[in-house]
N, C-alpha and C positions, 0 to 999 in steps of 0.2 A: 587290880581287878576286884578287890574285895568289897572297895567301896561304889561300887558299879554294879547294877543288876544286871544277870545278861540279857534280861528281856527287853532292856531300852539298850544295852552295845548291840552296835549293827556291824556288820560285814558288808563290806566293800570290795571290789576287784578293780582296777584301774586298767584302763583300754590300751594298749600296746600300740597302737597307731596313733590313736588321738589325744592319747593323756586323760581324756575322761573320765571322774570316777561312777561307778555303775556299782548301785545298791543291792547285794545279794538278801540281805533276810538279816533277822536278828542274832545273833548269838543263840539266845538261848532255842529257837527252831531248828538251827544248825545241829546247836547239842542235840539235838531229840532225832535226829538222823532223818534232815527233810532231803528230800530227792529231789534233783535239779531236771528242768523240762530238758530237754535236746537241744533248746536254744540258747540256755544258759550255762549246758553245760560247754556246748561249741564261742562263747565269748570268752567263759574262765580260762578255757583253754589256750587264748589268744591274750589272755591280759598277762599286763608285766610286775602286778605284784597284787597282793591284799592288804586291807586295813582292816583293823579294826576300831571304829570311833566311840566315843560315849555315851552318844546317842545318835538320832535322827539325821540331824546337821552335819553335813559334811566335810565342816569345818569346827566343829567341836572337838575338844582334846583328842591324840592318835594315842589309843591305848599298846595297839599292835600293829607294828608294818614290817612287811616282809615280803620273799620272792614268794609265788603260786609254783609249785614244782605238782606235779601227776605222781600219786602216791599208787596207784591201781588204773587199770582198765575198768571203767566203770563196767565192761559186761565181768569183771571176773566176781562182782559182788552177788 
C-alpha cells in the first residue's frame, strides 16, 4: 500500500447475486469517514466481498480482497 496513494486506490463491493463489481469511493474518502446514502448502504449489505484496486480500473492490481462482515448498526454511530 505504500507505493499506492489512497486517493487513486478505490473500494469495490462485489454484488452477491450477480458477481458484479460496484465502485464504492476511493480509499482515501472512505478514510476521511464518508457516509454511505441508504442505497449503498442497502447493496453493501448484500454484497459478497470487497476489494480494494489500485486505481480506477476494475481490473488493475487487487490490493485487498476480502469478506464484507457488518461491524455496527450503522444507527449505533
Amino acid at each position: 500500500m505504500d507505493k499506492i496513494s489512497q486517493s487513486k486506490a478505490m473500494v469495490w463491493m462485489r454484488d452477491n447475486s450477480t458477481g458484479e463489481l460496484k465502485l464504492i469511493d476511493s480509499l482515501q474518502n472512505i478514510n476521511d469517514i464518508r457516509y454511505m446514502s441508504p442505497n449503498e448502504w442497502k447493496m453493501l449489505k448484500s454484497s459478497s466481498e470487497l476489494l480494494v484496486t489500485a486505481n480506477k480500473d476494475q481490473n488493475s492490481e487487487v490490493l485487498y480482497r476480502g469478506r464484507c462482515i457488518e461491524l455496527s448498526d450503522w444507527r449505533a454511530i
